[in-house]
One Martini backbone bead per residue (centre of mass of N, CA, C, O) as a GRO file, in nm:
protein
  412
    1UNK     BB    1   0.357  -1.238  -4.607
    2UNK     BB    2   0.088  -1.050  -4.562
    3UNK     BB    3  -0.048  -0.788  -4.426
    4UNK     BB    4  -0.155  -0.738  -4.080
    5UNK     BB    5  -0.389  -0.536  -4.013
    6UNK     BB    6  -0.359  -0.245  -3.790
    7UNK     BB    7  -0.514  -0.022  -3.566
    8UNK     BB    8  -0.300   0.176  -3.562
    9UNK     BB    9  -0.260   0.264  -3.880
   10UNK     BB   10  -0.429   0.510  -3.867
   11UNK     BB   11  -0.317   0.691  -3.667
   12UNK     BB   12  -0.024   0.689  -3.791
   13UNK     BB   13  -0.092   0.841  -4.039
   14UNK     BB   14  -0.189   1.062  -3.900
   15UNK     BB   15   0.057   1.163  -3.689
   16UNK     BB   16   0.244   1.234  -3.910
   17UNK     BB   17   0.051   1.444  -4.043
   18UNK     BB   18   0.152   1.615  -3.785
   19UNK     BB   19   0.416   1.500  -3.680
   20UNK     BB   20   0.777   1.456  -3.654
   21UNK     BB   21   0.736   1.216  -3.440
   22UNK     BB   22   0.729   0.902  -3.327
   23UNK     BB   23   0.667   0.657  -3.104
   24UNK     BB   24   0.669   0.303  -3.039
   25UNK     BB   25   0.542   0.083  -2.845
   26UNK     BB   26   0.657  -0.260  -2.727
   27UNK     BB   27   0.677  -0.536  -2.730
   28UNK     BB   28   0.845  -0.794  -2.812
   29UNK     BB   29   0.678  -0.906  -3.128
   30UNK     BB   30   0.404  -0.732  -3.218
   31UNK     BB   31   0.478  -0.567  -3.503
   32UNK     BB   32   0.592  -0.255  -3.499
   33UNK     BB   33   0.792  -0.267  -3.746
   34UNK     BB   34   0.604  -0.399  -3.947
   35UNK     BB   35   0.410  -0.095  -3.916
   36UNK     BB   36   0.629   0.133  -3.956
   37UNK     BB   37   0.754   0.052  -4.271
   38UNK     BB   38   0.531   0.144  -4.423
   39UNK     BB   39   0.620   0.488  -4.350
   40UNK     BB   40   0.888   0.424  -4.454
   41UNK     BB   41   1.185   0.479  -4.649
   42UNK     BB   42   1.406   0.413  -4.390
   43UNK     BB   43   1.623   0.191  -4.219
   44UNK     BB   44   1.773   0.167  -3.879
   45UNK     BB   45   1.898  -0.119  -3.705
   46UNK     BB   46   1.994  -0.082  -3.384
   47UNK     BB   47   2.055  -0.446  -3.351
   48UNK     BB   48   2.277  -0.371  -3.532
   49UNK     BB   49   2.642  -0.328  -3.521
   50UNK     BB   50   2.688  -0.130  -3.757
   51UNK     BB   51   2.463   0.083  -3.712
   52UNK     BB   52   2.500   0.163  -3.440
   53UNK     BB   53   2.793   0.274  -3.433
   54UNK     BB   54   2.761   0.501  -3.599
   55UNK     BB   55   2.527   0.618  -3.380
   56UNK     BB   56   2.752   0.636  -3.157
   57UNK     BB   57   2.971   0.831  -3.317
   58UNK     BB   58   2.704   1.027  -3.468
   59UNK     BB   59   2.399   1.100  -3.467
   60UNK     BB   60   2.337   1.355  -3.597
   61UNK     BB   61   2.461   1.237  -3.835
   62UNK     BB   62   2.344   1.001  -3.936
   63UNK     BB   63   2.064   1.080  -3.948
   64UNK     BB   64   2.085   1.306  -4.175
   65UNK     BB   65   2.153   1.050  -4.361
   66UNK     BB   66   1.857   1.020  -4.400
   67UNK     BB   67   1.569   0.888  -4.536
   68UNK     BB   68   1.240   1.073  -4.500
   69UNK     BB   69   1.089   0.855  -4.330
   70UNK     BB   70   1.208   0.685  -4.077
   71UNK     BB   71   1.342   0.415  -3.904
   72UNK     BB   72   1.395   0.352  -3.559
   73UNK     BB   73   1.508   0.097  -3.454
   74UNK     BB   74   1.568   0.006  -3.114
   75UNK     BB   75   1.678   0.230  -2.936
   76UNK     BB   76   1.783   0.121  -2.660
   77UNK     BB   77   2.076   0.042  -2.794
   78UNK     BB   78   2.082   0.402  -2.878
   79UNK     BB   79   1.968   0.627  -2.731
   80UNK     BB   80   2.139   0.858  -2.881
   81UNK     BB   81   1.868   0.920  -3.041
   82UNK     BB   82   1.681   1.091  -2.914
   83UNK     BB   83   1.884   1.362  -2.904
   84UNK     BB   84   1.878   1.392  -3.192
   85UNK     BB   85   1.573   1.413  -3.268
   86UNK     BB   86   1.578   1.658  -3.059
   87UNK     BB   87   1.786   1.829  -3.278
   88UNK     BB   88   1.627   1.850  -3.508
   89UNK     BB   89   1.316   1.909  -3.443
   90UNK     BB   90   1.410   2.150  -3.377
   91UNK     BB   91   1.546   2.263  -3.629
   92UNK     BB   92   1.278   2.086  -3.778
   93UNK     BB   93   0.917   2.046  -3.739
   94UNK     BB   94   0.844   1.868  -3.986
   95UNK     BB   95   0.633   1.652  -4.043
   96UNK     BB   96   0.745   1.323  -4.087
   97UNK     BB   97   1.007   1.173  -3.997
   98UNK     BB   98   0.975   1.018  -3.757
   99UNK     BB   99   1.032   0.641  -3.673
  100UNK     BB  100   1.008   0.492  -3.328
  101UNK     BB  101   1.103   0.199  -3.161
  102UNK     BB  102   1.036   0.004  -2.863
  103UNK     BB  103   1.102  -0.261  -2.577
  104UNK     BB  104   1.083   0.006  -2.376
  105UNK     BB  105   1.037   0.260  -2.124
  106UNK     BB  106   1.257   0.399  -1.885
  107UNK     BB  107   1.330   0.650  -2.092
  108UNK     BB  108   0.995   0.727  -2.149
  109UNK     BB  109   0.944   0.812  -1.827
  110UNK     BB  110   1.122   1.019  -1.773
  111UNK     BB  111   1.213   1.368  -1.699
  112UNK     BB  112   1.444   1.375  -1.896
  113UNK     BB  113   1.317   1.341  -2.163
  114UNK     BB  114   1.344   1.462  -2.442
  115UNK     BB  115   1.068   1.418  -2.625
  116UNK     BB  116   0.915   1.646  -2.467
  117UNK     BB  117   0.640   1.748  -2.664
  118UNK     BB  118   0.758   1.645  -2.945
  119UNK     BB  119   0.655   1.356  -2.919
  120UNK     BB  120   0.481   1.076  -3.007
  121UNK     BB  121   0.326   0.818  -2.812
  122UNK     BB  122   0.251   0.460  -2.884
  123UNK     BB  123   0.117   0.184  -2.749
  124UNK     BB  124   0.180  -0.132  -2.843
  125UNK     BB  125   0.009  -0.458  -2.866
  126UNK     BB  126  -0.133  -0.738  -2.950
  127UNK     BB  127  -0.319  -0.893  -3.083
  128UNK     BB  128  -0.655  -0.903  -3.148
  129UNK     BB  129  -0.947  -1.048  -3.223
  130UNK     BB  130  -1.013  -0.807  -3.446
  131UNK     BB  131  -0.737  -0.882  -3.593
  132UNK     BB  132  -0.767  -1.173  -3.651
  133UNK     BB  133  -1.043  -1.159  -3.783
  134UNK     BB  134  -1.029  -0.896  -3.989
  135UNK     BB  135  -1.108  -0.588  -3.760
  136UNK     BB  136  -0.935  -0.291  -3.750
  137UNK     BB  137  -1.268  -0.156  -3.784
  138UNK     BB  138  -1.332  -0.138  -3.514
  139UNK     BB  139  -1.516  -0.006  -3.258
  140UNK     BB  140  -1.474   0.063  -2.966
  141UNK     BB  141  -1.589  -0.061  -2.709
  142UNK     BB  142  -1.614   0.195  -2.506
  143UNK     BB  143  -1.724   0.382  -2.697
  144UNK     BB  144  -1.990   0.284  -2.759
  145UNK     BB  145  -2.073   0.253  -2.421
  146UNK     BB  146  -2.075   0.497  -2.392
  147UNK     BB  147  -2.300   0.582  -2.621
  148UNK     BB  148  -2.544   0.359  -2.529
  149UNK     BB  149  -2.473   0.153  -2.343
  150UNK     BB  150  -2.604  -0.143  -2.305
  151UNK     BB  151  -2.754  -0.153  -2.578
  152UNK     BB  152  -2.481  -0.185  -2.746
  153UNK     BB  153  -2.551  -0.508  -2.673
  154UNK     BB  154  -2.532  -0.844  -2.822
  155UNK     BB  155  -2.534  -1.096  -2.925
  156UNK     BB  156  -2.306  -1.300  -3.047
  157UNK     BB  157  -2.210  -1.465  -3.324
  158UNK     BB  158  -2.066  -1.763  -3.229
  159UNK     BB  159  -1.949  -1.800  -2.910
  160UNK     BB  160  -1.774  -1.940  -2.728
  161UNK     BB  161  -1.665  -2.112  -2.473
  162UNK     BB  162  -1.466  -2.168  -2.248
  163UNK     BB  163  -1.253  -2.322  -2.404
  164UNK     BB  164  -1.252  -2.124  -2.637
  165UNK     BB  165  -1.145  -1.878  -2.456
  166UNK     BB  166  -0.887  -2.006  -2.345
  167UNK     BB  167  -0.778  -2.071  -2.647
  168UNK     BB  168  -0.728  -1.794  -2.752
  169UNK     BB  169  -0.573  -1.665  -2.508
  170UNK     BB  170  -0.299  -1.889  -2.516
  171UNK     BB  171  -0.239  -1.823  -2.845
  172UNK     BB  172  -0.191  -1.516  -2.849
  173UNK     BB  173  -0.120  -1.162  -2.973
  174UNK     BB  174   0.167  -1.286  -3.137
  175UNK     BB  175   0.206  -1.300  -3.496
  176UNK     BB  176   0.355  -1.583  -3.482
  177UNK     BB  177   0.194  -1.796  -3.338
  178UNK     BB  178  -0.068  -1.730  -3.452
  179UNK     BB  179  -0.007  -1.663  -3.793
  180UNK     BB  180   0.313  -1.831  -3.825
  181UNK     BB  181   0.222  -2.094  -3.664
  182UNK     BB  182   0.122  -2.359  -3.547
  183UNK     BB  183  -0.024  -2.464  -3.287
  184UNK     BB  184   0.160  -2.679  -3.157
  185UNK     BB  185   0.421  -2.413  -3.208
  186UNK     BB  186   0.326  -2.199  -2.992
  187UNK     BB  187   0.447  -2.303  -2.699
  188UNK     BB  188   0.720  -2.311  -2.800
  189UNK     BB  189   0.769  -2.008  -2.844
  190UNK     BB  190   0.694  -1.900  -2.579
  191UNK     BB  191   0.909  -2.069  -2.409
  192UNK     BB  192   1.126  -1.885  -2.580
  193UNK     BB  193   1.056  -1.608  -2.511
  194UNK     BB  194   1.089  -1.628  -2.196
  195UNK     BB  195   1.373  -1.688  -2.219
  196UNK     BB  196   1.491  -1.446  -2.338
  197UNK     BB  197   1.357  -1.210  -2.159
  198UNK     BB  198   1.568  -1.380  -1.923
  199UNK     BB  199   1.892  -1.385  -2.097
  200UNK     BB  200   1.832  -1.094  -2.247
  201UNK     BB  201   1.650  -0.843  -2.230
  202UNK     BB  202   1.764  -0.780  -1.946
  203UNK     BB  203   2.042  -0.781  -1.952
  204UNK     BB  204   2.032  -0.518  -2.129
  205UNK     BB  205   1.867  -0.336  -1.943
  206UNK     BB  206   2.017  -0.511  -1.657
  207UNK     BB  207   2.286  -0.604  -1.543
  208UNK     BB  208   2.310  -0.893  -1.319
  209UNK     BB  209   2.098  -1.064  -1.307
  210UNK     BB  210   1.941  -1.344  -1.176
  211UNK     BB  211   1.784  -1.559  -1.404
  212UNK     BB  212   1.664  -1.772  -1.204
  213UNK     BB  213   1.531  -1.552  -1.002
  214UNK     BB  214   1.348  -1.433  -1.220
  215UNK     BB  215   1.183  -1.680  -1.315
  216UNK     BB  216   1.076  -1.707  -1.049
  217UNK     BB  217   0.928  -1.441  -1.045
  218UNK     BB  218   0.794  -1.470  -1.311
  219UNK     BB  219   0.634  -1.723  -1.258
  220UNK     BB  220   0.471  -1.547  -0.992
  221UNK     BB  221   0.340  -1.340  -1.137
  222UNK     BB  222   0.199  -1.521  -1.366
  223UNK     BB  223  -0.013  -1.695  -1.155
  224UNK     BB  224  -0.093  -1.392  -1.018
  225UNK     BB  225  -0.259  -1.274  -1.217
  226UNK     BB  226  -0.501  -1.058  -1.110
  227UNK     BB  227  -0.368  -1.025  -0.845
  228UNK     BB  228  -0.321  -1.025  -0.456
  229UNK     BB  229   0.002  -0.996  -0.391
  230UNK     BB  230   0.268  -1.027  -0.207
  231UNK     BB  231   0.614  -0.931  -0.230
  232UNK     BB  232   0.678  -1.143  -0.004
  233UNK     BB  233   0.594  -1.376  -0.182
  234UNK     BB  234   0.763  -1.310  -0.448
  235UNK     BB  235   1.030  -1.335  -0.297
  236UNK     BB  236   1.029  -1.618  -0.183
  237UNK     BB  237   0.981  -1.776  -0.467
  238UNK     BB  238   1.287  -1.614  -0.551
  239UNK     BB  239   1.507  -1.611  -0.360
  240UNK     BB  240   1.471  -1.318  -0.236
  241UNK     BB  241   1.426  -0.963  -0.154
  242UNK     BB  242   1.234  -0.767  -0.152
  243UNK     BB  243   1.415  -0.539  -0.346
  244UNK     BB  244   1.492  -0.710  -0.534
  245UNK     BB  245   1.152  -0.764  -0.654
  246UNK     BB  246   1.083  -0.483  -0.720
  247UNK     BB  247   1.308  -0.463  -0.941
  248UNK     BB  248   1.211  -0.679  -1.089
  249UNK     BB  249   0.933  -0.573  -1.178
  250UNK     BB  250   1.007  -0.320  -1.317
  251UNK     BB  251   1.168  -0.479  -1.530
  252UNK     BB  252   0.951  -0.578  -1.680
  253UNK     BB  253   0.760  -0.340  -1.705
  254UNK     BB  254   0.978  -0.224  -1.899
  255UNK     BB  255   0.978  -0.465  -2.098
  256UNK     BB  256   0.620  -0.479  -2.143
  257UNK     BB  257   0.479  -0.795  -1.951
  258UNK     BB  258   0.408  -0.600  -1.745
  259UNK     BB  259   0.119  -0.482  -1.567
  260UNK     BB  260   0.016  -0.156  -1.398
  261UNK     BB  261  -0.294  -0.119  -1.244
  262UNK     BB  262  -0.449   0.138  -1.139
  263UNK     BB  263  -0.605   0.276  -0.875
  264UNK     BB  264  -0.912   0.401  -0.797
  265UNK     BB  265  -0.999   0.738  -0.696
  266UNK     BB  266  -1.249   0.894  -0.441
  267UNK     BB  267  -1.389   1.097  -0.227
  268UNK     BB  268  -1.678   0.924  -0.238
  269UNK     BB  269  -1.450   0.667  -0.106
  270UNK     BB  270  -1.381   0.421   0.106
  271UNK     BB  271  -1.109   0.221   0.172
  272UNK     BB  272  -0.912   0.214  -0.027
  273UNK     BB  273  -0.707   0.082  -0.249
  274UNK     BB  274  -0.363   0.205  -0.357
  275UNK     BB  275  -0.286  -0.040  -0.537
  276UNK     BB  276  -0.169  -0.205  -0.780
  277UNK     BB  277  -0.256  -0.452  -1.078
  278UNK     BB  278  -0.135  -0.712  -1.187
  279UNK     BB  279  -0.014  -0.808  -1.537
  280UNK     BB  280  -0.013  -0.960  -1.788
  281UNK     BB  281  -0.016  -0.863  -2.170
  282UNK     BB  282   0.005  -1.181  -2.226
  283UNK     BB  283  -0.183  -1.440  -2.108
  284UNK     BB  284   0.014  -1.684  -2.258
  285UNK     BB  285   0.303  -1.634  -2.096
  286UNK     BB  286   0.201  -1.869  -1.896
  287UNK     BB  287   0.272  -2.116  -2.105
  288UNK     BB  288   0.570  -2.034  -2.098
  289UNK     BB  289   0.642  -2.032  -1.819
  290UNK     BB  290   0.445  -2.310  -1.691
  291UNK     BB  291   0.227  -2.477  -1.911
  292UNK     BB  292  -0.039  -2.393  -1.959
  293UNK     BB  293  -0.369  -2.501  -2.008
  294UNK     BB  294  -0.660  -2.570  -2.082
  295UNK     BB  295  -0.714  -2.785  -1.880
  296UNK     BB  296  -0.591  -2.699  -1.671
  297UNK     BB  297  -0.788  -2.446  -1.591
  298UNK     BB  298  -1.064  -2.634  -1.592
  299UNK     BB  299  -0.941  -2.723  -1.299
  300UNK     BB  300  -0.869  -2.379  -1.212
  301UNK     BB  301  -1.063  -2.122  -1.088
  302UNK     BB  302  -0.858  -1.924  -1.048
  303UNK     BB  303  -0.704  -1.896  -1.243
  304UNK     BB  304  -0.906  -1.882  -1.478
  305UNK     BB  305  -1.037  -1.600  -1.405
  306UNK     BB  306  -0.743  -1.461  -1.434
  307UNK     BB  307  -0.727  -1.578  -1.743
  308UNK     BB  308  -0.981  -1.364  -1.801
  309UNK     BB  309  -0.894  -1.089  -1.707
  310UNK     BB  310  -0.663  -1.039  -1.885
  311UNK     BB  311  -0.730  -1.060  -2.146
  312UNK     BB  312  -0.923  -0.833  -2.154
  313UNK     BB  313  -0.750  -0.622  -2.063
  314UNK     BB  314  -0.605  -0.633  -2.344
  315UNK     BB  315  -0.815  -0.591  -2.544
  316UNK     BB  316  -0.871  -0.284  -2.411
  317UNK     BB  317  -0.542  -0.187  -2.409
  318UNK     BB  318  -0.546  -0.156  -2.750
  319UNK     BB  319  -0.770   0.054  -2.776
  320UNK     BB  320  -0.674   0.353  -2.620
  321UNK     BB  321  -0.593   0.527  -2.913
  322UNK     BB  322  -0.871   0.519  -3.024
  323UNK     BB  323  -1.022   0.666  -2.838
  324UNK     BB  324  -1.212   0.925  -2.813
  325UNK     BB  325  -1.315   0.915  -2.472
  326UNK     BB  326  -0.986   0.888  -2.307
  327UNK     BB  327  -0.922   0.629  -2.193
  328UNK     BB  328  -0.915   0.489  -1.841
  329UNK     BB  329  -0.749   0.218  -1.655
  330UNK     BB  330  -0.880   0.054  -1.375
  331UNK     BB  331  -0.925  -0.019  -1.017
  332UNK     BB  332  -1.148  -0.167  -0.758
  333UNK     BB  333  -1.061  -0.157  -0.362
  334UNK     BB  334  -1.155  -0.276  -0.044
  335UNK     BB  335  -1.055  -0.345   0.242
  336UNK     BB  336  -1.057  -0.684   0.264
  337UNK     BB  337  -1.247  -0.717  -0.036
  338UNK     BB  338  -1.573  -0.580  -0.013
  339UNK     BB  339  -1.492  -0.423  -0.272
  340UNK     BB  340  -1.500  -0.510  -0.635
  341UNK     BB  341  -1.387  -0.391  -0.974
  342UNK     BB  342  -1.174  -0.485  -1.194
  343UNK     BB  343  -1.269  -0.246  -1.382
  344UNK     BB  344  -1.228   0.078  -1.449
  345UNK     BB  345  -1.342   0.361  -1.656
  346UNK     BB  346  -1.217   0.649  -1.764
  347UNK     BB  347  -1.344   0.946  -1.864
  348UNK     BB  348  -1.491   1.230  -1.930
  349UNK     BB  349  -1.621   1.396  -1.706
  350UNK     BB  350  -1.578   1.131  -1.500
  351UNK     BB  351  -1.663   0.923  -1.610
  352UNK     BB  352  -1.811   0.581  -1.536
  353UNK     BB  353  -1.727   0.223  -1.605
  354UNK     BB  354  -1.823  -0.102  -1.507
  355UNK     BB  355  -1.635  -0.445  -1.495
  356UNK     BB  356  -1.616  -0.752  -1.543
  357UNK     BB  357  -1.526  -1.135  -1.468
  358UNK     BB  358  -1.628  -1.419  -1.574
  359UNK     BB  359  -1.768  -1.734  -1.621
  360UNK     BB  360  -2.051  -1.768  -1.548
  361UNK     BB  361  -2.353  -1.674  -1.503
  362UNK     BB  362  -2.532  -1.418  -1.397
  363UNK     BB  363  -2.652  -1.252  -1.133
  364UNK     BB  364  -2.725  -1.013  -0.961
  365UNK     BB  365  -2.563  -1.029  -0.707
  366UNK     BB  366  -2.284  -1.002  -0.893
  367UNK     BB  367  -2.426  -0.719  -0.912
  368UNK     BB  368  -2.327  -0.535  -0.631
  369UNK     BB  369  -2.076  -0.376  -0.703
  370UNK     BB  370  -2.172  -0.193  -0.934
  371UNK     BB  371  -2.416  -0.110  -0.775
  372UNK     BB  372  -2.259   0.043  -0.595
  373UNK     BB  373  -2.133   0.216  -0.722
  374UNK     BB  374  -2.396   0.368  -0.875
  375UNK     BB  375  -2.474   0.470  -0.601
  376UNK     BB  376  -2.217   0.642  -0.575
  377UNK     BB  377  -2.224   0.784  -0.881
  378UNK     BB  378  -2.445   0.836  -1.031
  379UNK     BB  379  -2.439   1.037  -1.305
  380UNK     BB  380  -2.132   0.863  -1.379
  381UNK     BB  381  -2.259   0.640  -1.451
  382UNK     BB  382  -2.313   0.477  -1.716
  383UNK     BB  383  -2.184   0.132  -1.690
  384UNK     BB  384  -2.248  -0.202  -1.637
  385UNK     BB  385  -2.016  -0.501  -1.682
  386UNK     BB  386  -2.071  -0.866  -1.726
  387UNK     BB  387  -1.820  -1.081  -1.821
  388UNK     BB  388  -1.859  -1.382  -2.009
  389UNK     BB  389  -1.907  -1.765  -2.066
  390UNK     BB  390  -2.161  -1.680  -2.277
  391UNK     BB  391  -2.426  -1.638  -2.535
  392UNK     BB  392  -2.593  -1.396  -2.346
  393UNK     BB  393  -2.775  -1.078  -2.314
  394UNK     BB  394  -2.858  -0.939  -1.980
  395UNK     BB  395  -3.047  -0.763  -1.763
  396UNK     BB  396  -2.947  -0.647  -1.381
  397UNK     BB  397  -2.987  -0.367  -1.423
  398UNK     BB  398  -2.975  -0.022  -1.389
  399UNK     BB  399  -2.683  -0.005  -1.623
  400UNK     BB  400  -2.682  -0.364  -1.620
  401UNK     BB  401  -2.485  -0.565  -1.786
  402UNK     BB  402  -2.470  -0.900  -1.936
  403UNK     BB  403  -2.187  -1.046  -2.136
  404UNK     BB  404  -2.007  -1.195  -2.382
  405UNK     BB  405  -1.683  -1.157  -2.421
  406UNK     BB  406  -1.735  -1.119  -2.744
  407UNK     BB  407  -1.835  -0.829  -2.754
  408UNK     BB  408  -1.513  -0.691  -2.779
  409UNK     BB  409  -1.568  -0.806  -3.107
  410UNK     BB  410  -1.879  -0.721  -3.162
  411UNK     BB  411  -1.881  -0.461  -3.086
  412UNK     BB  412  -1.919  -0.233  -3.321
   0.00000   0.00000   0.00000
């Protein structure tokens, strides 16, 4: 099949011809390999034991005699390659040499990672819509709304309804069962991928956990994505103790199948929540883990809401790398829910835009929390939308305005 490009091509290129070393991090599967072999001349695949061994008896040696710009594969199963990476990368800094991938995050958060300073890190993630339909030099929606505010909203041509917006989510934005898989066998690779996440990919991770009970913490965080669910809830869902349960989440996150949106917070707000709100990263992984599809969620108007509020969210983080304007995503509550805005995206220069996302056609009222925020934010407040399924954009107030969905993949 023919490479389907993708929006961080053009960036992997530019990096390149700029630093020694890149990083891709991203979920297994998500396309992470075949879009960095593209840039690479020797390929490396620590995922196979024979290549592996090498690098295990000798990483140092083993480096040396790649031809460069070289792509290692899977690091995360010979970590000490990274080592290697940074003993070479000393003692030789010119650009292009290394690219480097793999499917867990835990040892390049670590303070104590070799390549801090010296390696650049890019997190990549599932097929967005603009990707998908064949549109990856589109300019990031963040980066439009920043510069136009609402004005640069527009009706989408021929945009889904509620239903074709499901189905766009669940179909998932992993490149296999998206554009090399039958509809009918989309489910099906789905719910392959949570069993390997689940009795493979943990257990390399970090061996010993049981897989029963991983499952069923999986389950109840995928069911409660983009809500705010006590931790021993979920430890109770899979019987388990907080202490182990709070290890799940971590493990996951690590895995990077699960986001912890970080709470946003100012001075000039009071009682806000500061913990994180869960997501799935791809919430198709709903329908691998318990079987959800278009019509049971046109069923549970709670549930729908969440896996539209992730899916948005997903939208939006893969577009982070390219925006222009250094765009970081947060959320915002007030305690006992009194004040809550889905996302709030914040800019340079403390500038913030405020997201929401709706199901039916927003009203004034429903930009009630985005309105305080804009008077509580002064000229710091940039735009605020909110993001429905249906086909018109129009203003809620002013620097607000509802638009649809689509408009993530139309704007710009």
């Amino acid at each position: 099949m023919p490479y389907h490009p993708r929006r961080i091509d053009s960036l992997l290129r530019d990096l390149l011809e700029d630093f020694p070393a890149i990083v891709i991090t991203g979920p297994r599967a998500v396309g992470k390999t075949t879009t960095a072999a593209r840039l690479a001349r020797s390929t490396v695949r620590l995922d196979r034991k024979v290549e592996a061994e090498a690098f295990r008896a000798d990483a140092d040696s083993a480096l040396a005699r790649q031809v460069e710009p070289v792509l290692l594969d899977e690091w995360q199963v010979v970590p000490e390659v990274l080592g290697a990476v940074k003993r070479s990368v000393d003692q030789d800094p010119r650009p292009g040499r290394f690219l480097i991938t793999g499917s867990v995050r835990a040892s390049l958060s670590a303070e104590t990672w070799p390549g801090t300073g010296r390696v650049q890190i890019v997190p990549m993630f599932g097929l967005t819509v603009a990707e998908s339909q064949g549109r990856p030099g589109k300019q990031p929606f963040l980066d439009v709304v920043a510069a136009k505010g609402t004005e640069a909203l527009n009706d989408p041509a021929d945009p889904p309804d509620l239903a074709g917006y499901l189905d766009i989510a669940l179909a998932s934005g992993y490149p296999e069962p998206l554009l090399l898989r039958p509809a009918r066998s989309g489910a099906r690779w789905l719910e392959s991928y949570v069993e390997q996440l689940i009795t493979r990919d943990a257990p390399e991770l970090e061996p010993g956990r049981d897989p029963d009970r991983l499952r069923r913490y999986f389950e109840a965080l995928a069911l409660n994505t983009a809500g705010f669910v006590e931790q021993a809830t979920l430890a109770e869902a899979a019987g388990v103790n907080r202490r182990t349960a709070v290890a799940y989440e971590q493990l996951l996150r690590n895995l990077l199948v699960v986001h912890a949106l970080p709470a946003w917070t100012t001075n000039r707000l009071k009682r806000l929540v500061r913990g994180p709100k869960r997501h799935l990263t791809d919430v198709a992984l709903l329908a691998g883990a318990v079987g959800v599809d278009t019509l049971a969620l046109l069923r549970d108007g709670v549930l729908l809401g969440r896996v539209l509020e992730t899916f948005v969210l997903a939208q939006l983080r893969a577009e982070l790398p390219l925006c222009r304007t250094r765009s970081r995503l947060y959320h915002l509550r007030q305690e006992q829910g009194r004040r809550e805005v889905d996302i709030v995206v914040e800019l340079g220069g403390q500038r913030i835009i405020g997201i929401e996302v709706k199901t039916g056609a927003p009203t004034p009222a429903d930009a009630r929390h985005l309105t305080w925020l804009r008077d509580e934010c002064g000229d710091r407040f940039l735009a605020g939308v909110i993001l429905y399924a249906g086909p018109y954009t129009y203003e809620l107030g002013d620097r607000i305005a509802a638009a649809p969905i689509a408009a993530l993949w139309a704007a710009g």
